[in-house]
PASEBA-1860 file (N, C-alpha, C; in nm, 3 decimals):
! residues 294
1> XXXXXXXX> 11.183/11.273/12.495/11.203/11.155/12.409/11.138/11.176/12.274 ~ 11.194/11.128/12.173/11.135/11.194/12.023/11.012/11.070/12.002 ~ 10.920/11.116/11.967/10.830/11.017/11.929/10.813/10.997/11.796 ~ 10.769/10.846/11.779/10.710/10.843/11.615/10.601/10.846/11.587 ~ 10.608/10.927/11.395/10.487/10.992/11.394/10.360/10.888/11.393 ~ 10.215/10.905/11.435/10.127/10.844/11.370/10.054/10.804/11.256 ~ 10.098/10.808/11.180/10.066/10.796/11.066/10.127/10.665/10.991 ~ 10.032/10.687/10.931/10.104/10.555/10.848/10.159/10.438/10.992
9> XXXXXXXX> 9.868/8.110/11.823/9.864/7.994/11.925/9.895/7.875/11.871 ~ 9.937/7.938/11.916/9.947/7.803/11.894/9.794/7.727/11.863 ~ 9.777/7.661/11.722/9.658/7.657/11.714/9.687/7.516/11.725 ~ 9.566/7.453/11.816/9.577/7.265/11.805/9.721/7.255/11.885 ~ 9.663/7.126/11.923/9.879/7.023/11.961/9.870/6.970/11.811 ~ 10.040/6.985/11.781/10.089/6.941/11.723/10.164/6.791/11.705 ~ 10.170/6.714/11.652/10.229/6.564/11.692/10.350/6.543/11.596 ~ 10.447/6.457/11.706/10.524/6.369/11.607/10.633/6.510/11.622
17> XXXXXXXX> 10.778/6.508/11.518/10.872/6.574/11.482/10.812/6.737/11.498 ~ 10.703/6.788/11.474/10.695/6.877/11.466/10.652/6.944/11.615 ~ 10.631/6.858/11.702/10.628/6.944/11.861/10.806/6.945/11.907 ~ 10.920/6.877/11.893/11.021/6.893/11.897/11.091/7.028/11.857 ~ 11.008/7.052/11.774/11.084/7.180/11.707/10.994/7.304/11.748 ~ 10.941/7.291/11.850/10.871/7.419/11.924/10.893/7.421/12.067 ~ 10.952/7.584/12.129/10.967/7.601/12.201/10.839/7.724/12.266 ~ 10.878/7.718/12.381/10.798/7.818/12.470/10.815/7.965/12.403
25> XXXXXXXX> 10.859/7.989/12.281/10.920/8.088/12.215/10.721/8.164/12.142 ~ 10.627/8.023/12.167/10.487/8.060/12.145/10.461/8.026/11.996 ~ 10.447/8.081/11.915/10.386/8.027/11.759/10.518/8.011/11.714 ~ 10.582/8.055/11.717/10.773/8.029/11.650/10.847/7.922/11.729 ~ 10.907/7.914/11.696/11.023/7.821/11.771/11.176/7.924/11.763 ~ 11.200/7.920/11.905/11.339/8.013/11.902/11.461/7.976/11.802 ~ 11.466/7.845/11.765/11.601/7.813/11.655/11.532/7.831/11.526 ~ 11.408/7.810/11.564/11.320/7.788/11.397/11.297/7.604/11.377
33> XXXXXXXX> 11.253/7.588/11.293/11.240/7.504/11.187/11.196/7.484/11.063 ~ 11.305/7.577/11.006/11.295/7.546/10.883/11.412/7.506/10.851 ~ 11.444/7.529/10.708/11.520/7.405/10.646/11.676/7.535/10.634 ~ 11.706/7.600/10.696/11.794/7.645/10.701/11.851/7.756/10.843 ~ 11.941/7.809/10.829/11.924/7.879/10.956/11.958/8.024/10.920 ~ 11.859/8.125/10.992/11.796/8.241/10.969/11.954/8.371/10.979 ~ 11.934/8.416/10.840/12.046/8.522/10.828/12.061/8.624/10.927 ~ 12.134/8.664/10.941/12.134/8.800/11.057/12.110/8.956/10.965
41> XXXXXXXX> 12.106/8.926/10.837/12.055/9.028/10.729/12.124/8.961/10.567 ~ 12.069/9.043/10.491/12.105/9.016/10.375/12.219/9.006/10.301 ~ 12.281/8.894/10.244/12.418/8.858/10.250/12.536/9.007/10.155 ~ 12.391/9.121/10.118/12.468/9.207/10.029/12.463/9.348/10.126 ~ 12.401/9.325/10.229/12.297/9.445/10.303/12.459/9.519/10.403 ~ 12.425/9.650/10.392/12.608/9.731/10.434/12.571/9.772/10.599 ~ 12.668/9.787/10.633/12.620/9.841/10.757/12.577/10.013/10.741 ~ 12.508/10.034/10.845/12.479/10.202/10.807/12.558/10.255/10.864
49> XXXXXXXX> 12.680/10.254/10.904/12.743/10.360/10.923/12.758/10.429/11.019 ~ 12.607/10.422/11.074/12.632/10.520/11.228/12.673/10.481/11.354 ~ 12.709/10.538/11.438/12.721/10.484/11.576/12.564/10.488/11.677 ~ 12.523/10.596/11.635/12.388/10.594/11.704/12.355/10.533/11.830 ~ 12.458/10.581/11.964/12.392/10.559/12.084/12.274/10.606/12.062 ~ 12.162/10.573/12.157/12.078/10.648/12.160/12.089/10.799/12.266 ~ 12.017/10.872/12.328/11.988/11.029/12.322/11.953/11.003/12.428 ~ 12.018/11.094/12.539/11.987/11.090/12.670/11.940/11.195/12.719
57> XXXXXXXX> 11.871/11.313/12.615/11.768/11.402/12.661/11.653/11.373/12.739 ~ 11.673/11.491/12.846/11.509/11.440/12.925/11.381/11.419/12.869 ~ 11.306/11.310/12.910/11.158/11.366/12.812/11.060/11.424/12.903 ~ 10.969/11.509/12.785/10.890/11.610/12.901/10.794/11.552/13.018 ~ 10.754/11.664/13.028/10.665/11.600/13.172/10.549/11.529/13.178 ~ 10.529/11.560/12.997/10.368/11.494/12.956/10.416/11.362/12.958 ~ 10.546/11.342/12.871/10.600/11.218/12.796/10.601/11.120/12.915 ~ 10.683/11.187/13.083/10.718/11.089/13.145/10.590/11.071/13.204
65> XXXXXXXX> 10.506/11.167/13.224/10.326/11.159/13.310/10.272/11.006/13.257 ~ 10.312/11.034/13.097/10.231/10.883/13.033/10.322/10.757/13.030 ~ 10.412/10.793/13.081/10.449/10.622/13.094/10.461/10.606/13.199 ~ 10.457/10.709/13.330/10.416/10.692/13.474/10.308/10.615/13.501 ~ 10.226/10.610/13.404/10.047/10.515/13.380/10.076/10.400/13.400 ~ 10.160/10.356/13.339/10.181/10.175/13.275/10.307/10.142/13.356 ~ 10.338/10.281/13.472/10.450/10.226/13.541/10.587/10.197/13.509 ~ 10.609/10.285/13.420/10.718/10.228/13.330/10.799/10.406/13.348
73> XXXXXXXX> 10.908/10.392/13.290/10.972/10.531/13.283/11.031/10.520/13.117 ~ 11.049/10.662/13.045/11.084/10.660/12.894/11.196/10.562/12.891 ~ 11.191/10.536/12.727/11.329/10.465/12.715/11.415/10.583/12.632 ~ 11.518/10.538/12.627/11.602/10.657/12.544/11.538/10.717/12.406 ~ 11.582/10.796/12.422/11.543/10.907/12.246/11.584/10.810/12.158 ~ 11.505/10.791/12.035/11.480/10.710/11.903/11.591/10.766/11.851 ~ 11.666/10.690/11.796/11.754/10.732/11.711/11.684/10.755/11.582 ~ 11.744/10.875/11.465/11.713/10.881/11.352/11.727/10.793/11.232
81> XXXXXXXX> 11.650/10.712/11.216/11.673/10.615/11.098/11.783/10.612/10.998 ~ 11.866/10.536/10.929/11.947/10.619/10.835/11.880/10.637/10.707 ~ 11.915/10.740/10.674/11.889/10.732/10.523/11.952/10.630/10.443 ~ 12.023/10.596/10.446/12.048/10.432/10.342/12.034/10.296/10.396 ~ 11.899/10.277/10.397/11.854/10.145/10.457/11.989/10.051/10.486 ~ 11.967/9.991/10.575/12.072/9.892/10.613/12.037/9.727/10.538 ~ 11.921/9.786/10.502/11.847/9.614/10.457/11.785/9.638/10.322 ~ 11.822/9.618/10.208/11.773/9.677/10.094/11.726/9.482/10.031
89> XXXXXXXX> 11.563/9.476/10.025/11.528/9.372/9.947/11.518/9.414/9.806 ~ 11.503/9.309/9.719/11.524/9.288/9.552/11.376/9.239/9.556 ~ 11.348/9.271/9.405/11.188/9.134/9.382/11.222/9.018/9.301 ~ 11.362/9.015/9.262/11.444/8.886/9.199/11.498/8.844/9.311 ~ 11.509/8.704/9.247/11.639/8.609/9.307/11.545/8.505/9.446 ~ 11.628/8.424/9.555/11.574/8.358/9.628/11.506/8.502/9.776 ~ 11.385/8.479/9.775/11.377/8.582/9.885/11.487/8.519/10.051 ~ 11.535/8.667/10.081/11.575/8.656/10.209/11.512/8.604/10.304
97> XXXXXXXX> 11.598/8.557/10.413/11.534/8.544/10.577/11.627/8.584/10.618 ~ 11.578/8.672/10.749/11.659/8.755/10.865/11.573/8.773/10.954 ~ 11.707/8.806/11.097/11.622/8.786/11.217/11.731/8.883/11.308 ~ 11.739/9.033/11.203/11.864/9.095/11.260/11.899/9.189/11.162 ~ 11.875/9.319/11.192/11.919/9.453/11.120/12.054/9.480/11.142 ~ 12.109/9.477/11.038/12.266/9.542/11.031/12.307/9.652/11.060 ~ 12.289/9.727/11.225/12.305/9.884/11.218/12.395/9.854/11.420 ~ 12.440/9.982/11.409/12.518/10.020/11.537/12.507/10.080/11.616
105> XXXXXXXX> 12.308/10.124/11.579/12.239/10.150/11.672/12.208/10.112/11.771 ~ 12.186/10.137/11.935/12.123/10.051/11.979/11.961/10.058/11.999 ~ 11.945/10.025/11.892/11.808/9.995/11.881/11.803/9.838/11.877 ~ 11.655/9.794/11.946/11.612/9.679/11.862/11.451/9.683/11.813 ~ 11.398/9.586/11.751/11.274/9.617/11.701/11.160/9.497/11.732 ~ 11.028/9.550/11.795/10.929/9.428/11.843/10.840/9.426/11.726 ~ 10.799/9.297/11.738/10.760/9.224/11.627/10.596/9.137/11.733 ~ 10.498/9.171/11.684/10.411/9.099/11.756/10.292/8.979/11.650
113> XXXXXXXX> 10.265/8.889/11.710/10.209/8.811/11.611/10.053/8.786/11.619 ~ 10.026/8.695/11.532/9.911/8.656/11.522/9.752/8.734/11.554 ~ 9.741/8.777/11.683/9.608/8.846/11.670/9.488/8.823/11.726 ~ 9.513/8.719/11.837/9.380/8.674/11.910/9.355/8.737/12.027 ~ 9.428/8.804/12.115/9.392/8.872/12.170/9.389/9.029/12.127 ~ 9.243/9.074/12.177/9.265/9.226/12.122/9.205/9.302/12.209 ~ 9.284/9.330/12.318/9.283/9.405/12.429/9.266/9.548/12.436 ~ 9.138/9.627/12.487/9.105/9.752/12.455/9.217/9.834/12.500
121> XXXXXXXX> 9.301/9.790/12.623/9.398/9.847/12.677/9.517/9.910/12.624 ~ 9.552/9.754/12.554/9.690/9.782/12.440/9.652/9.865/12.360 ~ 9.505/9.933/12.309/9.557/10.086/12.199/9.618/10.141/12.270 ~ 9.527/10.221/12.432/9.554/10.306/12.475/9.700/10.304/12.533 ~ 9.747/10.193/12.554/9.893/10.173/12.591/9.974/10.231/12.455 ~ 9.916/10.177/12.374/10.000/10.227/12.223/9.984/10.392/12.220 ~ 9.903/10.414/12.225/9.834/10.603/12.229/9.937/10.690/12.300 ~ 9.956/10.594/12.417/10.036/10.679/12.555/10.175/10.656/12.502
129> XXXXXXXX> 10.255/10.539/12.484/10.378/10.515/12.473/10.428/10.554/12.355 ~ 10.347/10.554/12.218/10.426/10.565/12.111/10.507/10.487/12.098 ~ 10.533/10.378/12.112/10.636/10.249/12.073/10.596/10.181/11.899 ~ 10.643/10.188/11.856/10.662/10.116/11.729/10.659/9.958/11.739 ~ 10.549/9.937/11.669/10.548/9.788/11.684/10.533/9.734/11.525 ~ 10.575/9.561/11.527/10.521/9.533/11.353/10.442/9.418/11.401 ~ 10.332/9.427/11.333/10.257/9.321/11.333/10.228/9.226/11.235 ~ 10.248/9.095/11.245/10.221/8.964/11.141/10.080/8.898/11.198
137> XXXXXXXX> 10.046/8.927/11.140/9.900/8.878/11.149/9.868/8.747/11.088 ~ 9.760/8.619/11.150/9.692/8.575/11.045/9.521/8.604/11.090 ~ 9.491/8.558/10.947/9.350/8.622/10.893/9.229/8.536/11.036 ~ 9.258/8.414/11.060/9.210/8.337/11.161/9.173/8.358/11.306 ~ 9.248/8.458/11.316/9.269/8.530/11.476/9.186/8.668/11.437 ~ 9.206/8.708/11.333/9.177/8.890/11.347/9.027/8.884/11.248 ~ 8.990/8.788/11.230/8.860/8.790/11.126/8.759/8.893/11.232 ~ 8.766/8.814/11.382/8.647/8.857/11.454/8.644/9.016/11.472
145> XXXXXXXX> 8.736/9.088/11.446/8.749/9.213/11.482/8.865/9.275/11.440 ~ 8.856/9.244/11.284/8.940/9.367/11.184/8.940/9.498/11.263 ~ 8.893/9.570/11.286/8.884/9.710/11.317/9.005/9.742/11.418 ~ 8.996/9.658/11.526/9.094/9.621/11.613/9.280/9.692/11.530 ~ 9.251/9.600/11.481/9.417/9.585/11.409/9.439/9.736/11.309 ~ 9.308/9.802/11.238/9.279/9.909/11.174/9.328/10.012/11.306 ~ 9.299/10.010/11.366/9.338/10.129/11.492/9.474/10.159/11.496 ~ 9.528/10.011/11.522/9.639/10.005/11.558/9.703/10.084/11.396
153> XXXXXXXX> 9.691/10.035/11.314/9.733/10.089/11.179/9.756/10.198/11.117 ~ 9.653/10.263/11.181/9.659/10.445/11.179/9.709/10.482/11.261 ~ 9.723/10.420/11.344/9.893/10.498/11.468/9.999/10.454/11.370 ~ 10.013/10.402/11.258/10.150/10.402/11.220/10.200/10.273/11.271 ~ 10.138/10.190/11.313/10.185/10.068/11.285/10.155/9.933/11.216 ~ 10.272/9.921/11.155/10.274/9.829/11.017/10.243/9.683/11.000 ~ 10.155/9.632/10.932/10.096/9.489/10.990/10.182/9.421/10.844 ~ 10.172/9.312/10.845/10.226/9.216/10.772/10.220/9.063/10.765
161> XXXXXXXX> 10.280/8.983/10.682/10.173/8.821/10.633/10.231/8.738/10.766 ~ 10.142/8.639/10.797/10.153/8.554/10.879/10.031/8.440/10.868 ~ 10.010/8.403/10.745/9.946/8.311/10.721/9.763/8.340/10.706 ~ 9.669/8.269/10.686/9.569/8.267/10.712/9.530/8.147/10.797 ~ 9.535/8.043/10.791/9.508/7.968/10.916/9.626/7.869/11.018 ~ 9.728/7.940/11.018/9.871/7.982/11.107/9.888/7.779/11.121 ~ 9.923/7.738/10.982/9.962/7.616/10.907/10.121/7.554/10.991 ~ 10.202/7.501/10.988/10.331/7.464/10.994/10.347/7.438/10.848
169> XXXXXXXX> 10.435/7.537/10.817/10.431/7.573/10.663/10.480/7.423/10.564 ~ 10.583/7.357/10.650/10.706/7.285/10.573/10.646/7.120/10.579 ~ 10.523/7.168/10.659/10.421/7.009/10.612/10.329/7.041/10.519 ~ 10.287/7.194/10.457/10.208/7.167/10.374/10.282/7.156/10.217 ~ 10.198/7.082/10.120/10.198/7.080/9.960/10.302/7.251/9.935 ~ 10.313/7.246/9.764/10.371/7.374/9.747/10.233/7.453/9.710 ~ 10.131/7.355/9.663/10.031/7.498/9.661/9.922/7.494/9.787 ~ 9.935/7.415/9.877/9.891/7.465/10.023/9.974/7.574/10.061
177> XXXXXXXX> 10.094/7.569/10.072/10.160/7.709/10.088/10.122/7.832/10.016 ~ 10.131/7.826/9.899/10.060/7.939/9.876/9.950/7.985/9.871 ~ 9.801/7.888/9.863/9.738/7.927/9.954/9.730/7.994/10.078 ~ 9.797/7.918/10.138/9.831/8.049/10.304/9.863/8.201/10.281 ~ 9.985/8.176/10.204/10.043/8.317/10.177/9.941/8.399/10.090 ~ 9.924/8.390/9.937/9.835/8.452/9.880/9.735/8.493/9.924 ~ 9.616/8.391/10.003/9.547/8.419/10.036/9.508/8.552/10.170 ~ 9.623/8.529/10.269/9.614/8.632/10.355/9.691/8.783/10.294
185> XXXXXXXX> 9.749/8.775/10.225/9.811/8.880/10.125/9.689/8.944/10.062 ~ 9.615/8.888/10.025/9.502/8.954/9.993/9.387/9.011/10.076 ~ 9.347/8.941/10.211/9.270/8.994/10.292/9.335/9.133/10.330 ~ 9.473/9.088/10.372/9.551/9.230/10.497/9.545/9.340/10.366 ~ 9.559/9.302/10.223/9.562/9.437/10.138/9.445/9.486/10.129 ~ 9.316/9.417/10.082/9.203/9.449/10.082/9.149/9.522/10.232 ~ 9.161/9.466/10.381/9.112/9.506/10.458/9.201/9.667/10.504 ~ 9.332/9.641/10.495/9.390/9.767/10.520/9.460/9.858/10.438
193> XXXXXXXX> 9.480/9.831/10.284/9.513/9.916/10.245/9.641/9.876/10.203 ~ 9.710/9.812/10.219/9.853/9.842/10.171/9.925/9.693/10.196 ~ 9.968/9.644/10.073/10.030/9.528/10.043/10.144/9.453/10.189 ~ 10.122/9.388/10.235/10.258/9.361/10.302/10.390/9.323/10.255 ~ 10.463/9.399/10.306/10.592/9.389/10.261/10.691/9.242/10.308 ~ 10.631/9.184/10.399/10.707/9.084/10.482/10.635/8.934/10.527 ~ 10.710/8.886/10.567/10.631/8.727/10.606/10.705/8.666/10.695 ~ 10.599/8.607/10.797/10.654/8.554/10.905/10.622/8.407/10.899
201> XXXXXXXX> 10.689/8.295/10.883/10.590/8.173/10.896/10.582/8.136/11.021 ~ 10.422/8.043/11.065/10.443/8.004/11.219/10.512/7.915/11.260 ~ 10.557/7.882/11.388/10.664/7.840/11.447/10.810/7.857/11.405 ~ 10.773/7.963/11.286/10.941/7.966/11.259/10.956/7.821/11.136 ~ 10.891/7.797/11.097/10.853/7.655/11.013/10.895/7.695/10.863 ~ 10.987/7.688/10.794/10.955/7.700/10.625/11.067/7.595/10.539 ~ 11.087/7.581/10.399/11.097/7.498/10.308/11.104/7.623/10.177 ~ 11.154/7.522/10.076/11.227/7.598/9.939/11.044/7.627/9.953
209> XXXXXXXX> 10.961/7.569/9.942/10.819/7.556/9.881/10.769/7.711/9.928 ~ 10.823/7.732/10.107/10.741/7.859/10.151/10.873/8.012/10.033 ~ 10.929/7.989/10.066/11.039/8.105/9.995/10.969/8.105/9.860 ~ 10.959/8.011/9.776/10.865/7.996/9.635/10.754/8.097/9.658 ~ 10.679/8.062/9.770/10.519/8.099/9.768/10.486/8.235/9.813 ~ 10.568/8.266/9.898/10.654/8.420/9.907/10.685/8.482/9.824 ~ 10.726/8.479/9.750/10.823/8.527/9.612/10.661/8.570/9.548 ~ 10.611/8.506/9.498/10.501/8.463/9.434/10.352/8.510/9.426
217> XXXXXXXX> 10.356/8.565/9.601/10.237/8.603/9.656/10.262/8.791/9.683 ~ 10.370/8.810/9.740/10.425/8.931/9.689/10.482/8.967/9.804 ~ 10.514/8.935/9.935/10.656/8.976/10.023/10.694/8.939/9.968 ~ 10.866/9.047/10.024/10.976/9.036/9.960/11.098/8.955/10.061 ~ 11.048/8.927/10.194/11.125/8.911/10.301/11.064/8.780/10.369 ~ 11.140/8.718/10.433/11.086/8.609/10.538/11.152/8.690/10.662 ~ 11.048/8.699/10.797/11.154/8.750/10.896/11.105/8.633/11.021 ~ 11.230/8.583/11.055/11.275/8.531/11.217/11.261/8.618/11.321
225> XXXXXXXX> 11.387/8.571/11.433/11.399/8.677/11.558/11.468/8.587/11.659 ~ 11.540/8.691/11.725/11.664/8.689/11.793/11.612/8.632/11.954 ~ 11.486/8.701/11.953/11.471/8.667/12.085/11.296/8.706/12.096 ~ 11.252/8.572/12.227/11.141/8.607/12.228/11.056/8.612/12.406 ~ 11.014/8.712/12.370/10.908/8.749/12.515/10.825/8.672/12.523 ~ 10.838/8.627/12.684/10.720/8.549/12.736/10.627/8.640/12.828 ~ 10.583/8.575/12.942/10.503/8.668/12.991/10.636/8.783/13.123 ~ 10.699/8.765/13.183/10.786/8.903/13.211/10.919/8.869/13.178
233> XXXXXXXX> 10.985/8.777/13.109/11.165/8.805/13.087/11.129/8.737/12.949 ~ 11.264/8.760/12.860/11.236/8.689/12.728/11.367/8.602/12.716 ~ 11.343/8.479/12.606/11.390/8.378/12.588/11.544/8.441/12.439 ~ 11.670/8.390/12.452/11.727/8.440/12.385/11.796/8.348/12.294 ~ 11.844/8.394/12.193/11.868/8.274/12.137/12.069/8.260/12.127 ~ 12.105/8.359/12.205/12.218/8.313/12.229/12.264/8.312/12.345 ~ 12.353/8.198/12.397/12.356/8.158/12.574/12.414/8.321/12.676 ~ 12.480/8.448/12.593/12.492/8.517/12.716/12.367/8.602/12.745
241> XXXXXXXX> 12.234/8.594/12.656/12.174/8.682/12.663/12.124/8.832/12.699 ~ 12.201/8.864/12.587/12.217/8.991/12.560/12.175/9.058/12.398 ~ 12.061/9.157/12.467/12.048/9.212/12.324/12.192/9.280/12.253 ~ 12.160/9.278/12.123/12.274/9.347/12.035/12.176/9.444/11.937 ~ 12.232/9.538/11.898/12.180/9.650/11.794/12.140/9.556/11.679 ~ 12.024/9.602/11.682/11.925/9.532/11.535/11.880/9.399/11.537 ~ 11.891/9.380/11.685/11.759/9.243/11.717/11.658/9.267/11.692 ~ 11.572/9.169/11.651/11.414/9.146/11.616/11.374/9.064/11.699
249> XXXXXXXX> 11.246/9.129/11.799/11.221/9.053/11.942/11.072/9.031/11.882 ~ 11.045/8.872/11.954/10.905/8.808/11.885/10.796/8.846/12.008 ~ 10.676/8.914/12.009/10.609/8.917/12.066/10.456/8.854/12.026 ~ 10.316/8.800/12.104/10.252/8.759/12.098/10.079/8.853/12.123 ~ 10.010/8.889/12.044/9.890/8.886/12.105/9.813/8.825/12.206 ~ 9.839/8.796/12.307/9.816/8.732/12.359/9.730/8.769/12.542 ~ 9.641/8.715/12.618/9.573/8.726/12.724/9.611/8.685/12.834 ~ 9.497/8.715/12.944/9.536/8.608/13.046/9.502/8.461/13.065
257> XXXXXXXX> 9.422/8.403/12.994/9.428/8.309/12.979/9.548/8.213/12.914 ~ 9.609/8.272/12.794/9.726/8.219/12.805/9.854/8.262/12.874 ~ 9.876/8.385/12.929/9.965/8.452/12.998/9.966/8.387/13.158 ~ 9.912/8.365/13.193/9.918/8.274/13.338/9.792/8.379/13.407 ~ 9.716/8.447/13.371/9.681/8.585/13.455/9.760/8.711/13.369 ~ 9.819/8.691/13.345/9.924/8.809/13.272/9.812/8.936/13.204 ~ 9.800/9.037/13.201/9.732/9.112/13.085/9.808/9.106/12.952 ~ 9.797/9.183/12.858/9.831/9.182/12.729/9.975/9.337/12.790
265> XXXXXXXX> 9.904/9.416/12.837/9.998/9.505/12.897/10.070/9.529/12.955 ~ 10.037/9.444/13.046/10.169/9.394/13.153/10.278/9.343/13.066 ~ 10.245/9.252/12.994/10.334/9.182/12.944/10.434/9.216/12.865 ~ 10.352/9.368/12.811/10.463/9.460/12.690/10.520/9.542/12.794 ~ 10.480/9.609/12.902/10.524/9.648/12.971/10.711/9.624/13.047 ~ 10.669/9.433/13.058/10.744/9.404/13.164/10.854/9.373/12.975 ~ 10.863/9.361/12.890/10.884/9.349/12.788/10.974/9.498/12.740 ~ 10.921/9.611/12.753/11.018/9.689/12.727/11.115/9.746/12.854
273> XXXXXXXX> 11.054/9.727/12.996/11.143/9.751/13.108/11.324/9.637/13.067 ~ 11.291/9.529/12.985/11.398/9.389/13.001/11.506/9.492/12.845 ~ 11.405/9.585/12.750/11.479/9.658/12.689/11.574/9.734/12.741 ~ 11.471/9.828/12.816/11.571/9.900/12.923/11.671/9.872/13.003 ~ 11.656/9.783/13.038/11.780/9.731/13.146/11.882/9.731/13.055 ~ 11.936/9.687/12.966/12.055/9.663/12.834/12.042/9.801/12.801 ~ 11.970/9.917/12.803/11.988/10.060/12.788/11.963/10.058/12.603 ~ 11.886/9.990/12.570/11.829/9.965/12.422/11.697/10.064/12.394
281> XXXXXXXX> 11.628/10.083/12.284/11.540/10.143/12.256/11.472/10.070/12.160 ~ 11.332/10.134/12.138/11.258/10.046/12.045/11.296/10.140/11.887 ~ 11.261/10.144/11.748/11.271/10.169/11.646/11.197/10.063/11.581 ~ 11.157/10.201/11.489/11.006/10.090/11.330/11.088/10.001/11.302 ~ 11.077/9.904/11.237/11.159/9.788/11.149/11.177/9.832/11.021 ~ 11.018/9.876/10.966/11.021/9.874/10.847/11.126/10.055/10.775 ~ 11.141/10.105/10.898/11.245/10.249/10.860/11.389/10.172/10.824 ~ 11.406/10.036/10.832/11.560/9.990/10.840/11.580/9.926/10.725
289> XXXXXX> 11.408/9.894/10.626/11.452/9.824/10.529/11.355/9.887/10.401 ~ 11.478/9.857/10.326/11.495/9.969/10.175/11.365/9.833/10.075 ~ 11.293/9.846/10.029/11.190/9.773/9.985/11.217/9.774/9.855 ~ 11.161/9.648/9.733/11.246/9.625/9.629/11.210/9.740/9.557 ~ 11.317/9.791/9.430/11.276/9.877/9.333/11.110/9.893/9.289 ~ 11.049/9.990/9.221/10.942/9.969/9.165/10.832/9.847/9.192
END
């Protein structure tokens, strides 16, 4: 199996209209709520072109030894990214939302959030599997143990905005919003190095005000998702449930205390076996999207 390289809560109850619009989907809400409904990519964005089953080469004996650990068996060979992004953002105009890469791969891509649990396990799960993950962080969850998320980072996986104190965006002011945004835009650059390219709001919550404050703060993207993992099957957001090439699946930092007993590993575990079954693979996100000019 080809690997990629290394390198590179729900907080409070909520009241009133805004617990309606949250599902068991965890900090998001599976339809969303915001004030529109989430693109499947960018209304200019081409398809890439390829067919890209994935690769039904054996993987070696080390490859399958380490996912024999976590009980799991490889998933198919990574397809090769295309060279002409399928998702090309601008730094003009209204920023995008999508919740869905335009490719004919079957790939899809996990997306994990927030940051309160930080399970010594999940590196070494990350170490062994090599799975590509993106992470949206807010600053609230990961204050206690930056380093945590730094680990994960130098394996090559890509963190990105998700607020600083994980707000319901579309009740706050326009400059409470950007507060949120700016402000954690600046911790995740300062603490790790490298600007985020993307933004997730919580519950799936946004308004012209969050797209403004976005724009503003410096993602270029708002991203949704197609479907989201609970603790072993995931929630979908269309009734035959079935992944399709270039879903964005929402995953959670999350324990056993909120998992029922669940570990953090189990849960990715039982999370990429529900990949497997549909004969899907994981792939970076951020290899699918072309980032604005200069």
């Amino acid at each position: 199996m080809k690997r990629h390289s290394r390198s590179g809560r729900f907080y409070g109850a909520l009241a009133g209209a805004v617990v309606v619009a949250l599902t068991a989907g965890g900090c998001g809400a599976d339809g969303g709520s915001g004030t529109g409904t989430a693109a499947t990519a960018s209304p200019s964005a081409p398809s890439d072109g390829t067919t890209g089953t994935p690769g039904t080469a054996a993987p070696s004996a080390d490859t399958a030894a380490l996912w024999k650990k976590w009980g799991l068996t490889p998933l198919p060979e990574t397809p090769e990214p295309p060279a002409d992004k399928p998702l090309k953002l601008s730094a003009t105009g209204p920023v995008p939302v999508f919740s869905h890469i335009p490719t004919s791969q079957k790939v899809v891509f996990i997306t994990i959030d927030d940051g309160a649990e930080k399970d010594p396990e999940f590196i070494e799960m990350m170490r062994d599997l090599e799975i590509p993950i993106t992470m949206f962080l807010t600053d609230d969850s990961i204050k206690s143990d930056y380093g945590y998320f730094r680990t994960l980072a130098e394996m090559g996986h890509h963190i990105q905005n998700h607020t600083l104190h994980h707000p319901v965006m579309n009740t706050l002011s326009e400059a409470g919003q950007k507060e949120e945004v700016c402000g954690n835009q600046k911790v995740l650059t300062e603490r790790y190095g490298t600007a985020p390219l993307l933004f997730r709001p919580p519950y799936g919550a946004y308004d012209h005000n969050t797209r403004t404050a976005v724009r503003e703060c410096g993602p270029a993207a708002i991203v949704w998702w197609r479907e989201s993992m609970q603790i072993k099957n995931m929630q979908y957001q269309d009734p035959d449930k079935k992944l399709r090439p270039g879903d964005i699946i929402l995953a959670h930092f999350r324990g056993p205390q909120e998992l029922k007993g669940t570990t953090m590993t189990e849960m990715f575990a039982q999370l990429l076996r529900r990949i497997q079954e549909q004969d899907f693979t994981v792939a970076r996100l951020e290899d699918y999207i072309q980032p604005p000019a200069g």
